[in-house]
MARDRENKE-562779 format. One line per 2 residues: number of its first residue (from 1); their letters; for each residue x, y, z of C-alpha. Coordinates in nm, 2 decimals. Example, Ala and Ser with C-alpha at 12.3 -4.5 7.8 and 13.67 -1.06 7.14 Angstrom:
2
1 = AS = 1.23 -0.45 0.78; 1.37 -0.11 0.71
This chain:
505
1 = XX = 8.79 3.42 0.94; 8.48 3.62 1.08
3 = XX = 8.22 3.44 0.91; 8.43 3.07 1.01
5 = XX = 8.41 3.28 1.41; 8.04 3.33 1.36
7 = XX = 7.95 3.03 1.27; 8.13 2.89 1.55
9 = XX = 7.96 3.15 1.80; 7.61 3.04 1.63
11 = XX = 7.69 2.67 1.64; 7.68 2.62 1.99
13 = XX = 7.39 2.93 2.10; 7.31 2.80 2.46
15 = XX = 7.68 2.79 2.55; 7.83 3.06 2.43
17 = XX = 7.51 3.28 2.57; 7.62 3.18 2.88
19 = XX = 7.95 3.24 2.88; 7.85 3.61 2.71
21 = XX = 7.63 3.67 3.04; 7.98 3.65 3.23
23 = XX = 8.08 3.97 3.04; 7.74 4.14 3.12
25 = XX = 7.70 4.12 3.43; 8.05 4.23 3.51
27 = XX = 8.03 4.55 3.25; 7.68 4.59 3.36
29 = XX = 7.80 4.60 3.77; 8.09 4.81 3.69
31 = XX = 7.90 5.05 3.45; 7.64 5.11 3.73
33 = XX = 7.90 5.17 4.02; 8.11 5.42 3.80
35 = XX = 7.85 5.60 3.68; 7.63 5.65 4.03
37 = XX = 8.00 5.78 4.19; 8.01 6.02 3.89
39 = XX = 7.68 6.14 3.94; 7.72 6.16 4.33
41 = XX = 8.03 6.34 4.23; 7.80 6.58 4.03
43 = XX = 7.50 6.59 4.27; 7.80 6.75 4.52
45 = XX = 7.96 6.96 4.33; 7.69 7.08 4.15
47 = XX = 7.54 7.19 4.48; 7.82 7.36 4.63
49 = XX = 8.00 7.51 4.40; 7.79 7.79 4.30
51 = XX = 7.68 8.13 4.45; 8.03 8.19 4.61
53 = XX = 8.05 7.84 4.82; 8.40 7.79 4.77
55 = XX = 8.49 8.13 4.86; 8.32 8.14 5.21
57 = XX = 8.44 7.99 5.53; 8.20 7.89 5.85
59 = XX = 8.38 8.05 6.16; 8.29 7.93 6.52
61 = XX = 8.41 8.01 6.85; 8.70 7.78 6.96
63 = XX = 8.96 7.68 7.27; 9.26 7.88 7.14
65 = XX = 9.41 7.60 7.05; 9.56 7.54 6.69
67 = XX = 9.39 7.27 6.47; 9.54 7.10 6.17
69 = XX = 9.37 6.84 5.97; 9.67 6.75 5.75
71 = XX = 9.86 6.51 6.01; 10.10 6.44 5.77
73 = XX = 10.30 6.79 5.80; 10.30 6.74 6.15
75 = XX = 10.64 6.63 6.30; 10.85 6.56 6.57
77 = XX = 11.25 6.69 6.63; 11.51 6.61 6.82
79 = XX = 11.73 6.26 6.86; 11.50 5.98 7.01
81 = XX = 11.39 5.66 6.96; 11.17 5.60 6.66
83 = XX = 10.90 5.47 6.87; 10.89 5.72 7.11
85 = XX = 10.88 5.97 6.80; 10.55 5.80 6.68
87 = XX = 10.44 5.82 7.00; 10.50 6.21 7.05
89 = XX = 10.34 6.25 6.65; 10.03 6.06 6.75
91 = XX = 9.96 6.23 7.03; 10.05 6.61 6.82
93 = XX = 9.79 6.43 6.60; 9.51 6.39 6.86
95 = XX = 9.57 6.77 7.00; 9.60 6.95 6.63
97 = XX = 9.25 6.82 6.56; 9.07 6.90 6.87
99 = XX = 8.69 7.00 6.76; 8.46 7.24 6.94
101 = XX = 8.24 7.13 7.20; 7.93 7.25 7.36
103 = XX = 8.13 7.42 7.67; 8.46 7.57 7.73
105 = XX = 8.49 7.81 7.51; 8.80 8.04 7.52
107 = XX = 8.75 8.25 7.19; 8.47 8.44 7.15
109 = XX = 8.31 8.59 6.80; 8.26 8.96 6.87
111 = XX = 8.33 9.29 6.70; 8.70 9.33 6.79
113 = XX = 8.77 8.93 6.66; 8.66 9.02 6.34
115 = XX = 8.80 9.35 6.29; 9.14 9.13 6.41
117 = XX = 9.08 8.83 6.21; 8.97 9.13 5.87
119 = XX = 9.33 9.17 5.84; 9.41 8.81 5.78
121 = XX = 9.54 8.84 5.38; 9.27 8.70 5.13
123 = XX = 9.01 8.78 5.35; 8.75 8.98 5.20
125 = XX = 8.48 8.99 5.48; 8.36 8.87 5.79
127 = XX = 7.97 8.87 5.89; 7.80 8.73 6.17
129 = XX = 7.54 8.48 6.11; 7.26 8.57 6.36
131 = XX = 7.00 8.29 6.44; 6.82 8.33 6.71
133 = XX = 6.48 8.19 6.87; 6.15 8.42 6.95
135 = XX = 5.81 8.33 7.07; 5.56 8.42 6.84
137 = XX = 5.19 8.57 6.84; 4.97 8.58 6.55
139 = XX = 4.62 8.66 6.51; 4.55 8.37 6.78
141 = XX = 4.82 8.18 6.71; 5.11 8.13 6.93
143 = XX = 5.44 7.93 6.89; 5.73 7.87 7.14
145 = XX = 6.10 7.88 7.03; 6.03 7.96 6.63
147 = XX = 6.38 8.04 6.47; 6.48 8.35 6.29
149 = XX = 6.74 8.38 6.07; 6.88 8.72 5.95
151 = XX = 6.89 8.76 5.57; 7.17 8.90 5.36
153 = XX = 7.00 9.21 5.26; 7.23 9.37 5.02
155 = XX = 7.30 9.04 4.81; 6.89 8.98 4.78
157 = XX = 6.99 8.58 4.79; 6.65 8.43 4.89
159 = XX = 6.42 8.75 4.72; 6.37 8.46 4.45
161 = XX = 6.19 8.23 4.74; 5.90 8.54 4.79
163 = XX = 5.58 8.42 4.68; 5.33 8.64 4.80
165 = XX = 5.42 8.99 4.94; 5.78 9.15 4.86
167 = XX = 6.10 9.17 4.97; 6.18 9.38 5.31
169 = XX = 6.22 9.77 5.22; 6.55 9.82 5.40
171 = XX = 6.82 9.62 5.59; 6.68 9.76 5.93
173 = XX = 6.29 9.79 5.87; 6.10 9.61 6.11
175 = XX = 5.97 9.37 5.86; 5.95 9.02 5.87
177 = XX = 5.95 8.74 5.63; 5.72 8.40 5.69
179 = XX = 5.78 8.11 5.60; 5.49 7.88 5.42
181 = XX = 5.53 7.64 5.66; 5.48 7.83 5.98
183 = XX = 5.17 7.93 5.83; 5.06 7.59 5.73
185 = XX = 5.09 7.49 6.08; 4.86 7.78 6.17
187 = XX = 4.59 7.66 5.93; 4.70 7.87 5.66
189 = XX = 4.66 7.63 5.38; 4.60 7.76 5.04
191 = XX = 4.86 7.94 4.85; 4.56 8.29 4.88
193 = XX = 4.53 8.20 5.25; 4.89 8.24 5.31
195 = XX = 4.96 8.56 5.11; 4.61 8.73 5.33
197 = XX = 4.87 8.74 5.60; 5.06 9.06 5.38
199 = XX = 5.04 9.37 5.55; 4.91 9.25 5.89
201 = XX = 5.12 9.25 6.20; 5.26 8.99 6.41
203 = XX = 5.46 8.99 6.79; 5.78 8.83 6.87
205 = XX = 5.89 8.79 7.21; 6.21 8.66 7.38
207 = XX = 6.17 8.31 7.50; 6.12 8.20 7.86
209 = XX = 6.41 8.10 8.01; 6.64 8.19 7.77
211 = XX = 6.83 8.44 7.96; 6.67 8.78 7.80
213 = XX = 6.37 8.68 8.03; 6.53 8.49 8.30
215 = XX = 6.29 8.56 8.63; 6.66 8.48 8.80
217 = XX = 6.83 8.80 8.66; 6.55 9.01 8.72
219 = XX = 6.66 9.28 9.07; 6.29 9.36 9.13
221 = XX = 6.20 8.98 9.18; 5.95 8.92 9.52
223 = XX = 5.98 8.67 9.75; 5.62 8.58 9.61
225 = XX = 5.82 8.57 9.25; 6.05 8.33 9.41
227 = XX = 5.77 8.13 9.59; 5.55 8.04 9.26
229 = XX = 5.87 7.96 9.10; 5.94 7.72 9.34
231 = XX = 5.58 7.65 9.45; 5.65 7.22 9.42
233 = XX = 5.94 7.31 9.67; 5.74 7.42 9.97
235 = XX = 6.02 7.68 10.03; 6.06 7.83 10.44
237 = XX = 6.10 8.22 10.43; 6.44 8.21 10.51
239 = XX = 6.52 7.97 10.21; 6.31 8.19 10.01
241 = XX = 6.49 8.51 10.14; 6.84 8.32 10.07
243 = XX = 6.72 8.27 9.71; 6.64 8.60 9.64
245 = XX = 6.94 8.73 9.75; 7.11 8.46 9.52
247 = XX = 6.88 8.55 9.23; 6.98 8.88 9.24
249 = XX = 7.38 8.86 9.28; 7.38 8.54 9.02
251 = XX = 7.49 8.73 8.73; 7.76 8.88 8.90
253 = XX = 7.88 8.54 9.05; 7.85 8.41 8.69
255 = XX = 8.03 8.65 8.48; 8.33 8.64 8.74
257 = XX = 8.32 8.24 8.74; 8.38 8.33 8.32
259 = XX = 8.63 8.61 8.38; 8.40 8.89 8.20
261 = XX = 8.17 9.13 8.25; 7.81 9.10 8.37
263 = XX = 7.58 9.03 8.13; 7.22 9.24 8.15
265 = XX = 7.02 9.07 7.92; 6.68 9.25 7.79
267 = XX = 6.36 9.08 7.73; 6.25 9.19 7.39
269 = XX = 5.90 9.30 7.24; 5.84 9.32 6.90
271 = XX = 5.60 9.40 6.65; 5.69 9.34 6.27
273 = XX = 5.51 9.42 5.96; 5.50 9.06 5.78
275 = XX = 5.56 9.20 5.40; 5.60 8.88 5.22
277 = XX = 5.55 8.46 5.25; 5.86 8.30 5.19
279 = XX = 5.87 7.91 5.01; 6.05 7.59 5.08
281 = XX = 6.36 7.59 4.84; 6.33 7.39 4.52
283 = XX = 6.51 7.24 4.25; 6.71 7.48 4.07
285 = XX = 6.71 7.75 4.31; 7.04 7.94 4.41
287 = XX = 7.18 7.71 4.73; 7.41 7.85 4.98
289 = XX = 7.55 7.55 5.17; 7.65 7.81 5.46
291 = XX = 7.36 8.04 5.41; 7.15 7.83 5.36
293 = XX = 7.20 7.52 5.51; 7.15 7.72 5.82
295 = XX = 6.87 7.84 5.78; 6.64 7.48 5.67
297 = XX = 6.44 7.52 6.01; 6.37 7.90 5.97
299 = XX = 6.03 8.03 5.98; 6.06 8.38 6.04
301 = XX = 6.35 8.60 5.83; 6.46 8.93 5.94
303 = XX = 6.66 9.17 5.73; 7.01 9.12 5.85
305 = XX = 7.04 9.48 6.03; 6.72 9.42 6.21
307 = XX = 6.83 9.09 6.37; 7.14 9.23 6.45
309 = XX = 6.94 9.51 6.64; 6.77 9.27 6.85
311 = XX = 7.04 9.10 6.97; 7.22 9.39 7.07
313 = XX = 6.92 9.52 7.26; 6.89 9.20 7.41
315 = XX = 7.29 9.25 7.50; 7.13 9.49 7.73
317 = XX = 7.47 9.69 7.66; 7.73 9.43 7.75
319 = XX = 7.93 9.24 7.53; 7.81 9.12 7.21
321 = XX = 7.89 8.75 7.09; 7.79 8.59 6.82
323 = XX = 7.78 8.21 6.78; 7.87 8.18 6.38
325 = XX = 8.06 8.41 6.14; 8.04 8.33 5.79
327 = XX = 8.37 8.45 5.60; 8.46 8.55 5.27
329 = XX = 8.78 8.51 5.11; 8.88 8.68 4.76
331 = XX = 8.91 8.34 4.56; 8.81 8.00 4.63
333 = XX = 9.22 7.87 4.56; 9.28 8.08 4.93
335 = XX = 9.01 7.94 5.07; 9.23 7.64 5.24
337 = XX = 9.49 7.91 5.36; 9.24 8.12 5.53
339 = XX = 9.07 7.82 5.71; 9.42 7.72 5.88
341 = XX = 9.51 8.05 5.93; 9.18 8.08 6.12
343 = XX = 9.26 7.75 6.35; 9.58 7.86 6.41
345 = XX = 9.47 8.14 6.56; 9.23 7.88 6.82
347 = XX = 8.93 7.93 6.64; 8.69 7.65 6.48
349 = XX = 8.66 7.70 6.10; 8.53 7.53 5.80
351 = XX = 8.56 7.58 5.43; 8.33 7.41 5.13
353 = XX = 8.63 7.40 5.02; 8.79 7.16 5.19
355 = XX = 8.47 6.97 5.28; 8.43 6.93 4.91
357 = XX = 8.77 6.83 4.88; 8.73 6.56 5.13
359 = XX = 8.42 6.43 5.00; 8.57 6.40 4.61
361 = XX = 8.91 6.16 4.77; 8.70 5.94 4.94
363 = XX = 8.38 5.89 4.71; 8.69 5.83 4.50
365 = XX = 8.84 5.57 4.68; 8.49 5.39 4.77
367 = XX = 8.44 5.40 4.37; 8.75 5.24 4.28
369 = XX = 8.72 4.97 4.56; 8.35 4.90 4.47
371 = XX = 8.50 4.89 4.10; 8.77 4.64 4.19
373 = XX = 8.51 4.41 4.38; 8.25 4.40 4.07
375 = XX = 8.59 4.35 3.85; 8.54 3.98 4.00
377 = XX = 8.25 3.88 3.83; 8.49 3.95 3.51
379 = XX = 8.74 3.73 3.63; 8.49 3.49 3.62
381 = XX = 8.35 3.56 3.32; 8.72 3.48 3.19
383 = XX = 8.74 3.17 3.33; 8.44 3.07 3.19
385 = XX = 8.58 3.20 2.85; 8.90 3.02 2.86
387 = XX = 8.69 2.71 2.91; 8.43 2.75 2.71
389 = XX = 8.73 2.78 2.43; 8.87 2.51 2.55
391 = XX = 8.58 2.28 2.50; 8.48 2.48 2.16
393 = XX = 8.89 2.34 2.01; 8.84 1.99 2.15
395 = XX = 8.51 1.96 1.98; 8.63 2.09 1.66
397 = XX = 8.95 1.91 1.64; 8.86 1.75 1.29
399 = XX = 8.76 2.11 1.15; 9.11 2.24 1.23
401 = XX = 9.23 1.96 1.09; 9.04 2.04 0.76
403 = XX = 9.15 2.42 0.77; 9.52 2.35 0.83
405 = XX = 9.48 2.08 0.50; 9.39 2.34 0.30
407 = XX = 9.63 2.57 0.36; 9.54 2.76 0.69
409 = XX = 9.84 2.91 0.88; 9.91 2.84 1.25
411 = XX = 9.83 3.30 1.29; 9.48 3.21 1.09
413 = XX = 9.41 2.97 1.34; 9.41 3.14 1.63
415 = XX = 9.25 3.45 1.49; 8.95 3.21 1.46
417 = XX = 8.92 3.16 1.80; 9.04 3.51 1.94
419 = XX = 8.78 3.64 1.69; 8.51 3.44 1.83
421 = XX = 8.60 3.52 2.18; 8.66 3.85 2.11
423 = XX = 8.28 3.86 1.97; 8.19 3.70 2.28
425 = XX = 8.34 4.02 2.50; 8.21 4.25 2.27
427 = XX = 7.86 4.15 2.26; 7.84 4.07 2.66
429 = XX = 7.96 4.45 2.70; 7.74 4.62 2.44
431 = XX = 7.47 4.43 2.59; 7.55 4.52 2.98
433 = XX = 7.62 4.91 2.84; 7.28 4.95 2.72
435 = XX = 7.12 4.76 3.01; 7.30 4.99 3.27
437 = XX = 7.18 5.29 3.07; 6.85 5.16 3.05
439 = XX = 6.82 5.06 3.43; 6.94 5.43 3.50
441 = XX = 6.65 5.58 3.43; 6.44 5.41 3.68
443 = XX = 6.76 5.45 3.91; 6.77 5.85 3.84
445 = XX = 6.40 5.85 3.97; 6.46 5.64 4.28
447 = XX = 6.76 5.83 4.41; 6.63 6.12 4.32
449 = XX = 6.31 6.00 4.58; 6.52 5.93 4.83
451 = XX = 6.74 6.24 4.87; 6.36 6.39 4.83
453 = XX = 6.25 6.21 5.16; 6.56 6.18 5.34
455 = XX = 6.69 6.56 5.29; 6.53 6.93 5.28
457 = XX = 6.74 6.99 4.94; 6.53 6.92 4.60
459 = XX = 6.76 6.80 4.38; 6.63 6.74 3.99
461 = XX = 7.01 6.62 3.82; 7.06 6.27 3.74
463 = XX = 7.24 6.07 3.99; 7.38 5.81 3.72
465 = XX = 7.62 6.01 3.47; 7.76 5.79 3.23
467 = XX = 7.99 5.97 3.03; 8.17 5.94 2.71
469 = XX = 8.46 5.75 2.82; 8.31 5.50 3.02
471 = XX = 8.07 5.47 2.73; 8.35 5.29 2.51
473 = XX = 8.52 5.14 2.80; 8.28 4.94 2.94
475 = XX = 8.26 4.69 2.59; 8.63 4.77 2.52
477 = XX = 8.67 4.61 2.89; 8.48 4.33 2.83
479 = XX = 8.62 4.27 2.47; 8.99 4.28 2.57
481 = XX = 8.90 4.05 2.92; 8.74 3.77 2.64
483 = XX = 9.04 3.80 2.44; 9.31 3.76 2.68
485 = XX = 9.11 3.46 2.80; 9.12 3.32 2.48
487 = XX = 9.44 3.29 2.41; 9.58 3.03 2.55
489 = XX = 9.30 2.82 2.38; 9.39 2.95 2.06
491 = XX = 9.71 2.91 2.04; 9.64 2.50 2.13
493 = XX = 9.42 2.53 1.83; 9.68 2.64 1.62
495 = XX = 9.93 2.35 1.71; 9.70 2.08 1.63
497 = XX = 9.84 1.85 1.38; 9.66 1.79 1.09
499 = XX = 9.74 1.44 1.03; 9.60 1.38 1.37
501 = XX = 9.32 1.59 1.39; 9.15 1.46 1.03
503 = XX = 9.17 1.10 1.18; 9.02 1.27 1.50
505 = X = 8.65 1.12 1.55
């Protein structure tokens, strides 16, 4: 019954090659799709969920308003009408997921919130993340607004990045870190030209206007300060008189509006030791998505004491704020907890956690919808099957005929035909498997490109992941689609008379 199938496959070679390329494409589409969702799958989990990712939460200031992004434990009590009910859980809906803004803030990060939000169960730590922007002076070189970012000193997490120089020598040394690219900017373009910067000494500054140097909250401002500040304004000396006396009672008038104390900012003046260059990340480095992520635009890093010493001295003894906490829970399954616990309390928090967790369902759902779309060019490949066989039994009427005469059951028959269909399926998918798996390579390098140009995180994986089960799906797939098309068309094979079909021209 195989060789009578093959013969039949082989007997009409133009045909049947057609109606195989049905099959491929759609196992050749549907390989592709599954595979690039596994590997995105991979590409994300792979980068988050080492070095502690799932354990750490990103903690923001917030309204004091709770925030819940599961709508579907929110609900509404009491007897009413069900539409008014919806009504009421729609708008609990819109409230529960308020998101921070730019303004308005009613809970700040500071000392006493995290030694409240420490006793929280599951949480392990709580540390400020402390960014903050300097202008820098460098052996000629100047730079407005570079950003610092204050290292984790104990953990050692970016020591692997050093290439020239060392690590700082203690969590408050006033040592700095450079980035390669800040030097590059500065003309520093060879790998020996940037580590001849080791051991020399650069100034940091607070930046104009940015409230630790503000002309505005200075008390010994002049009405000659005031008149080259506002020397397009052509100011009379009794508007320049008023403005000074505004200048100087503006911080008080401003920390009232906000309901806390004055703030006396400090301009701070700086010189650090630069002990070490610091790389771009690359593939197969340690990544932080919290950490790290934070940090892409760096150029300067201080130890994590140090940059916590500046900003207090540029606290000028008032309240110190921070504007991101990073916390750590004690196992990644709590993680979830913590974060609601946090937004309960008004605060905006994060988890890679739940980000992940997000991102899995719906690269889930986009695959399987993707999947069921390419699943079309299968159900056209069936058609083209069933009438491919079709044709195949009406042409070979007379050879049934002959089969049935010499003692062919009615089962044989149509084993024939779901045999040669079935040939047909498995073929098309072998075929479409091992093109998907060869146009992945070039894919792999493409993608691979792309998140190269389009992000600031190297990534060296493969993007396409084929794995074992789709591996034997994919011409199992297309051999069980060619052999539920073929059977209607077998089983008219099988009920041709024989009489007939031998006087069949």
């Amino acid at each position: 019954m195989i060789g009578l199938a093959l013969g039949g496959l082989l007997r009409k070679k133009g045909r049947n090659t057609l109606t195989m390329l049905g099959v491929f494409i759609g196992v050749f589409a549907l390989t592709m799709i599954i595979s690039l969702g596994q590997g995105l799958m991979e590409v994300i989990t792979g980068t988050v969920s080492g070095d502690d990712n799932l354990r750490q939460i990103s903690l923001l200031p917030g309204f004091g308003i709770k925030q819940n992004d599961k709508p579907e434990e929110i609900t509404i009590e009491g007897e009413m009408s069900e539409r008014r009910r919806e009504r009421l859980r729609r708008a609990a809906i819109a409230r529960s997921q308020l998101r921070q803004t730019a303004s308005g803030q009613s809970l700040r990060l500071t000392e006493d919130s995290f030694t409240e939000l420490r006793k929280l169960p599951h949480v392990q730590s709580i540390k400020p993340l402390i960014i903050k922007r300097y202008q820098v002076d460098f052996d000629g070189h100047h730079s407005d607004g570079t950003q610092t970012f204050g290292i984790d000193y104990a953990r050692r997490h970016p020591e692997q990045r050093v290439i020239a120089g060392r690590y700082p020598s203690a969590n408050d040394a006033e040592e700095v870190l450079v980035h390669e690219y800040l030097l590059y900017t500065w003309g520093y373009v060879t790998e020996q030209q940037a580590a001849s910067v080791v051991g020399k000494t650069l100034k940091i500054s607070s930046v104009k206007g940015s409230g630790d140097d503000n002309p505005f909250q200075m008390a010994e401002m002049t009405p000659q300060d005031l008149q080259a500040a506002f020397k397009d304004m052509k100011l009379s000396e009794e508007e320049l008189a008023a403005a000074l006396t505004l200048s100087r009672r503006l911080p008080e008038i401003l920390a009232k509006l906000r309901g806390g104390e004055q703030r006396k900012s400090v301009a701070i003046k700086r010189e650090l030791k630069i002990v070490g260059v610091m790389r771009e990340s690359e593939a197969g480095d340690r990544f932080n998505l919290l950490e790290d992520g934070q940090s892409t635009q760096a150029d300067l890093f201080f130890p994590e004491g140090l940059a916590d010493k500046l900003l207090r001295e540029s606290a000028g003894g008032g309240e110190l704020t921070y504007q991101r906490a990073l916390v750590m829970v004690d196992d990644p399954a709590n993680a979830e907890d913590v974060e609601q616990k946090l937004r309960d309390k008004g605060y905006t928090a994060f988890s890679v956690a739940t980000v992940l967790k997000r991102l899995e369902s719906s690269l889930t759902v986009v695959t399987v919808i993707l999947s069921f779309l390419t699943g079309i060019a299968l159900i056209v490949a069936t058609l083209g099957i069933v009438n491919t066989m079709i044709t195949s039994v009406i042409e070979r009427t007379r050879e049934i005929g002959v089969w049935k005469a010499v003692g062919a059951t009615n089962t044989q028959v149509q084993l024939v035909f779901l045999i040669e269909s079935a040939l047909i399926g498995l073929i098309g998918g072998l075929l479409g498997l091992g093109i998907a798996a060869l146009a992945m390579l070039p894919g792999d390098i493409i993608a691979r490109n792309l998140i190269a140009q389009r992000t600031s995180f190297p990534y060296e994986g493969s993007v396409f992941i084929m794995p074992i089960w789709l591996q034997l799906t994919g011409p199992a797939l297309g051999t069980m689609v060619a052999v539920l098309a073929a059977i209607y068309p077998a089983r008219r094979a099988s009920r041709v008379d024989p009489v007939t079909a031998l006087r069949h021209d």
